[in-house]
C-alpha positions in Angstrom: 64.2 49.4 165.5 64.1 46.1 163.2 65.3 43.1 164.2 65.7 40.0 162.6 64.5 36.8 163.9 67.2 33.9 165.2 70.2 34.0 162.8 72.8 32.4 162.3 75.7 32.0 159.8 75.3 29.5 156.8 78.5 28.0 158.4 76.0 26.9 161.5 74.8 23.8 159.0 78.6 22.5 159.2 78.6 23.0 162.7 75.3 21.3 163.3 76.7 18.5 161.5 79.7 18.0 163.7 77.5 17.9 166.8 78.5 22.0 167.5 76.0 24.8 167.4 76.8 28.5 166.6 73.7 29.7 168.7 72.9 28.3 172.2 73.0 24.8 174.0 69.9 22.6 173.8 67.5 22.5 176.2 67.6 26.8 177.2 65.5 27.7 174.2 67.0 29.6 171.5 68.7 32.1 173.7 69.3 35.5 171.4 72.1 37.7 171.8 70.6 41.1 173.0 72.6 44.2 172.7 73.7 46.1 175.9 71.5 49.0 174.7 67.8 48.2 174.1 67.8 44.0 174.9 67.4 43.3 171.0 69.8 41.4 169.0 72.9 43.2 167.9 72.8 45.0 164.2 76.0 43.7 164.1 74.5 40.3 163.7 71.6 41.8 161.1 73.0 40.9 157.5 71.6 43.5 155.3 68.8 41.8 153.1 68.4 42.7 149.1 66.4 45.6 148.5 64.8 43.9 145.8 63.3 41.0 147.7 60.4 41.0 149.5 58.4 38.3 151.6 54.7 39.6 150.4 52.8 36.3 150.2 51.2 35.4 146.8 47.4 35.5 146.9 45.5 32.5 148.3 46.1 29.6 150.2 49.4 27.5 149.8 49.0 23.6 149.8 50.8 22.1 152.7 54.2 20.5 152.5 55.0 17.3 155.0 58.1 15.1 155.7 58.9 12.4 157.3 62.1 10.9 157.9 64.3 8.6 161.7 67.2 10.3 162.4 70.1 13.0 161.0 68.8 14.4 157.6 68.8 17.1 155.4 65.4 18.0 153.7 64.9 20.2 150.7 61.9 22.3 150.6 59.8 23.7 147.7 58.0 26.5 150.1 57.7 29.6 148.0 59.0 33.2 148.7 56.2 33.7 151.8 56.0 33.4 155.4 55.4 29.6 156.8 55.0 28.0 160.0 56.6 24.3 160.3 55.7 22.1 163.3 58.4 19.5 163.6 57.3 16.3 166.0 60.0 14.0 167.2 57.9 12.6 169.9 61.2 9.4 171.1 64.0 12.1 170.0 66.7 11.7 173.2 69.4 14.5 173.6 70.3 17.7 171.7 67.3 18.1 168.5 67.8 21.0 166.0 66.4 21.9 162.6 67.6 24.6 161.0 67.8 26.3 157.9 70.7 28.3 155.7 69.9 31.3 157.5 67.7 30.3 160.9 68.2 28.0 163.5 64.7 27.3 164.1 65.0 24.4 166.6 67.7 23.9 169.4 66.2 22.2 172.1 66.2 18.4 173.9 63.5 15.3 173.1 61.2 15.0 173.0 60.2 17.5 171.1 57.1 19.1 169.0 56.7 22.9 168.1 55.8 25.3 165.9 58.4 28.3 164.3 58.2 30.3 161.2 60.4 30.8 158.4 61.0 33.4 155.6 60.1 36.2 156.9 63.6 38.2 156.3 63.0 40.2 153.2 65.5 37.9 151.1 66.3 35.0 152.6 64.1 31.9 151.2 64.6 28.7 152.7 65.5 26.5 150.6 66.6 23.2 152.6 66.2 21.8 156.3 68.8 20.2 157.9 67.5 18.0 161.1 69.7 16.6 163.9 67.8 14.0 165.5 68.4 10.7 166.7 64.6 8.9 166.1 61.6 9.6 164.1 60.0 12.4 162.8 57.7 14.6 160.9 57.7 18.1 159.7 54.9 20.1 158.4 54.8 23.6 157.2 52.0 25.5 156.4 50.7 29.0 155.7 49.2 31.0 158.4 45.6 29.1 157.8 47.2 26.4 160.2 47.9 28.3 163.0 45.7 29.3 166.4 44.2 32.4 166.4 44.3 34.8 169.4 40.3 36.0 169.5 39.9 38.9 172.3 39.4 37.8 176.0 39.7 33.9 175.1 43.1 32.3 177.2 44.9 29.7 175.6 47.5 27.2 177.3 49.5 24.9 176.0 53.6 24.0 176.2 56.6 24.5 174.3 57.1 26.4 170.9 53.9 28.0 169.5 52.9 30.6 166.8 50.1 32.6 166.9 47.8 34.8 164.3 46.8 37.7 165.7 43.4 39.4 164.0 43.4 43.2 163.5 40.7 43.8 166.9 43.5 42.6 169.1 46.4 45.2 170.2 48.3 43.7 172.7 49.2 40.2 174.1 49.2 38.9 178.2 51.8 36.0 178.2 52.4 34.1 181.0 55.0 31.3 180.8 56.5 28.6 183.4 59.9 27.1 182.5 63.6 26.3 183.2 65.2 28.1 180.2 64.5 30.9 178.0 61.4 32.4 177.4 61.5 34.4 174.1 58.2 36.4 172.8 58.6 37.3 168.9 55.9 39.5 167.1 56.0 39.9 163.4 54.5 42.1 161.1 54.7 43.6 157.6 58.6 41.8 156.6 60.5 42.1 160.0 60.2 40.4 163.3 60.6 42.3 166.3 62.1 40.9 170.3 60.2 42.5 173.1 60.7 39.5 175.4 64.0 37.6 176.1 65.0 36.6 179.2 65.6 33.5 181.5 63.1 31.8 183.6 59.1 32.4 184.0 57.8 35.6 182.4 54.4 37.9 183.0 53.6 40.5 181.0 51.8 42.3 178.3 53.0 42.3 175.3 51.8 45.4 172.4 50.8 43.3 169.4 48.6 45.4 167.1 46.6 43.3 164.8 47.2 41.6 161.8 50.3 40.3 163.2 51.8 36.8 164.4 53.1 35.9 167.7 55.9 33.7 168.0 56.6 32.3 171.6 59.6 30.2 172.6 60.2 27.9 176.1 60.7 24.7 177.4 57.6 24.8 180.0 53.8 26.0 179.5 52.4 28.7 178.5 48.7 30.9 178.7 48.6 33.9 176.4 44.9 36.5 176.2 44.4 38.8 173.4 43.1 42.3 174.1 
C-alpha cells in the first residue's frame, strides 16, 4: 500500500498564516494520521494525483537553490518537476517554526530549528512556493540528492533532528535508533511514492526494510543513530 508523504490541504497556507495549523502542534514532530487498520495515513486523506505527471528526475545534476530571508515570508521557488531535499536553518527562531508548501507541511516544530525534508515526490504535485512562519532569521537551501548523507553498509551515523538519507542499492534494510520527547516518524521513498513504516510517540528501536536505491526520511525532536545493512 502507497502512501503519501505529510499532506495537507492548500487551505493549511491560510491557516498557517493566521497562527493555526491543519496538521499537528509544534514541537511533537509532524505527527501523521495513521489509519486504524495498518498504522499508515488514511486513503481518505490521499488526493488522487494526475496520471499524466510523473516525478522522474531529468538527467544530471540540478544547481542548487538558496534563500534567505528574518521572519514570516512566502518564497517562490523555481525547483523543477524532481525530488529535492531543502534544509531550512533558523538557528534564534523562538516558538512555533513551519515551512510548508501548497501541498506539504514540511516543517512544524519549535526554535531553534535546522533540518532536512524532501519535496515533490507525489507524482503531480510541484512545489511551487514556500511559505515560512518564523519569527528571526533564516536560510533555506534545497538540493538534489548529491547533497545528502549516504548510508554505506555497517557505518553508524548520529546526529539530531530532521534528516534525509540516500540509500545505495547494497543496503536492504535500515537499524534506527532515536531518543526524543515527540514523534519519531521513519519515511522511505522509492520509485514516486513514500511509504510510513515508523510513526509513533517517544524513543524508537528497530529495523527498518529499505532496499537500495532508495531515500530515508527521519523525523524527531531528539537524536538519532541509523546503520545500513
Amino acid at each position: 500500500m502507497y502512501v503519501i508523504r505529510r499532506l495537507c490541504a492548500a487551505a493549511s497556507a491560510v491557516l498557517l498564516t493566521a497562527g493555526l495549523l491543519a496538521c499537528s502542534p509544534p514541537n511533537t514532530g509532524r505527527v501523521v494520521a495513521r489509519a486504524a487498520s495498518d498504522g499508515l495515513r488514511s486513503p481518505s486523506a490521499t488526493p488522487t494525483p494526475p496520471p499524466t505527471s510523473t516525478t522522474t528526475p531529468p538527467p544530471g545534476p540540478q544547481p542548487v537553490e538558496k534563500h534567505s530571508g528574518k521572519g514570516n515570508a512566502s518564497v517562490p521557488t523555481t525547483w523543477p518537476m524532481r525530488l529535492g531535499f531543502v534544509t531550512f536553518d533558523c538557528p534564534k527562531c523562538s516558538g512555533h517554526v513551519a515551512v510548508n508548501t501548497e501541498h506539504e507541511l514540511i516543517v512544524n516544530d519549535a526554535g531553534p530549528y535546522k533540518g532536512t525534508q524532501w519535496i515533490n515526490d507525489m507524482p503531480g504535485y510541484q512545489a511551487k512556493t514556500f511559505t515560512i512562519k518564523a519569527n528571526a532569521a533564516w536560510t533555506l537551501t534545497v538540493t538534489d540528492e548529491s547533497g545528502l548523507p549516504v548510508l554505506e553498509p555497517g557505518k553508524a551515523l548520529s546526529g539530531k533532528r530532521d534528516v534525509v538519507f540516500f540509500v545505495p542499492e547494497a543496503v536492504s534494510a535500515v537499524a534506527v535508533t532515536t531518543k526524543g520527547n515527540g514523534n519519531t516518524a521513519v519515511w522511505v521513498h522509492g520509485g514516486d511514492y513514500s511509504d510510513l513504516p515508523v510513526n509513533q510517540l517517544g524513543d524508537y528501536q528497530g529495523s527498518v526494510p529499505v532496499p537500495g536505491p532508495a531515500y530515508v526520511s527521519l523525523e524527531g525532536d531528539g537524536s538519532w543513530t541509523v546503520t545500513a545493512s
